[in-house]
C-alpha positions as CSV (number, residue, x, y, z in Angstrom):
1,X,40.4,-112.7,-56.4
2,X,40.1,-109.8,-58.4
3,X,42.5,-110.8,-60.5
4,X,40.8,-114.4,-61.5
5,X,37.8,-112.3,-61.8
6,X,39.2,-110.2,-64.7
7,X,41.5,-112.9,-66.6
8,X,39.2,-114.1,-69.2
9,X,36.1,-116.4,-68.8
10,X,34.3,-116.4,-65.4
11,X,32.3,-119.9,-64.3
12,X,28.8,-118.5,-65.0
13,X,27.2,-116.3,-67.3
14,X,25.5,-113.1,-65.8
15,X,22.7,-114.1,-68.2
16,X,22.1,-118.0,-66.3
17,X,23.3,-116.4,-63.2
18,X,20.3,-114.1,-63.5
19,X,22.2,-110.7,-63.4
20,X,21.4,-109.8,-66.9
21,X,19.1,-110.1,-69.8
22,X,21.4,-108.1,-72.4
23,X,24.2,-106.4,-73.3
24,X,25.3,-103.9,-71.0
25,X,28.2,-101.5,-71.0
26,X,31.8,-102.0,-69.8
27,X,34.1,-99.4,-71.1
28,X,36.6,-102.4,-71.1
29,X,39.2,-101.3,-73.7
30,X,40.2,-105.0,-74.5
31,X,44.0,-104.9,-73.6
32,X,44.2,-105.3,-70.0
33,X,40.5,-106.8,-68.5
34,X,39.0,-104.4,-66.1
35,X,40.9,-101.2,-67.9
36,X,38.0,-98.8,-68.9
37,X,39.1,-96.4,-72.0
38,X,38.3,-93.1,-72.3
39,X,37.6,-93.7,-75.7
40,X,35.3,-96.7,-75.1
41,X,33.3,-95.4,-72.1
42,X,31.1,-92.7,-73.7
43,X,33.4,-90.1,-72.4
44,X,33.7,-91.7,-68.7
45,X,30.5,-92.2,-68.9
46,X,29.3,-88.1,-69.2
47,X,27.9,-88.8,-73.3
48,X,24.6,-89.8,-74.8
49,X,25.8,-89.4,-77.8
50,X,25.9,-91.0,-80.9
51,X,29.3,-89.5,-82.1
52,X,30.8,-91.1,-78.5
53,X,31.5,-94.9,-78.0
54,X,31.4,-97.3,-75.4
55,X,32.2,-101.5,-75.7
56,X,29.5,-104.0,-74.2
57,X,29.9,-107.5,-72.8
58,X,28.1,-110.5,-73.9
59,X,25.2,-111.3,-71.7
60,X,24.9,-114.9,-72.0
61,X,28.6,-116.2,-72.5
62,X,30.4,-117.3,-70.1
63,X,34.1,-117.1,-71.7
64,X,36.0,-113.7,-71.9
65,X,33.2,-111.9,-73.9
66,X,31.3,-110.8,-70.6
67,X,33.5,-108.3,-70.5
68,X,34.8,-106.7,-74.0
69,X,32.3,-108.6,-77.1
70,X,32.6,-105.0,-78.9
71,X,33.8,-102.0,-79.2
72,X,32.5,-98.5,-80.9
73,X,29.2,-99.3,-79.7
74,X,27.4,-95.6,-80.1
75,X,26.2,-93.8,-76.9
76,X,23.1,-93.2,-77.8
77,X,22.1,-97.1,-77.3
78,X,20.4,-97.7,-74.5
79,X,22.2,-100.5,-72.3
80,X,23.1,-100.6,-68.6
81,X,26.1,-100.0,-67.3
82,X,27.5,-103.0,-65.7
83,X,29.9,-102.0,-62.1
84,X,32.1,-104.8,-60.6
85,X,33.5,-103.6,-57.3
86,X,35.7,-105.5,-55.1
């Protein structure tokens, strides 16, 4: 479920699960899993950057770090954007 999806750890790292290779962006503002923040998304997504700021996941974890490891991460780093759709 979606839900069970966004609560914390998931069974796998994207890393050993062979989705990733490195950080990538998630906007996730680290309240509420799966809740992007405008402040933490490079302006919804529309800023390169440096003055704007996005939080990444962790890459190779497989506990609640996939989805916020940290925050204020400038926009002018180059990392994918990482989409989960349902």
């Amino acid at each position: 479920s979606w839900d069970a999806l966004l609560d914390g750890g998931i069974v796998q790292s994207l890393a050993s699960a062979g989705v990733v290779s490195d950080h990538y962006w998630t906007g996730d503002n680290g309240l509420a899993a799966g809740v992007t923040d405008l402040n933490q998304s490079c302006a919804g997504w529309t800023s390169g950057d440096g003055g704007s700021h996005a939080s990444i996941g962790w890459y190779n974890t497989s506990s609640s770090s996939w989805l916020m490891y940290a925050a204020n991460n400038q926009c002018n780093n180059s990392y994918r954007i990482l989409c989960v759709a349902w």
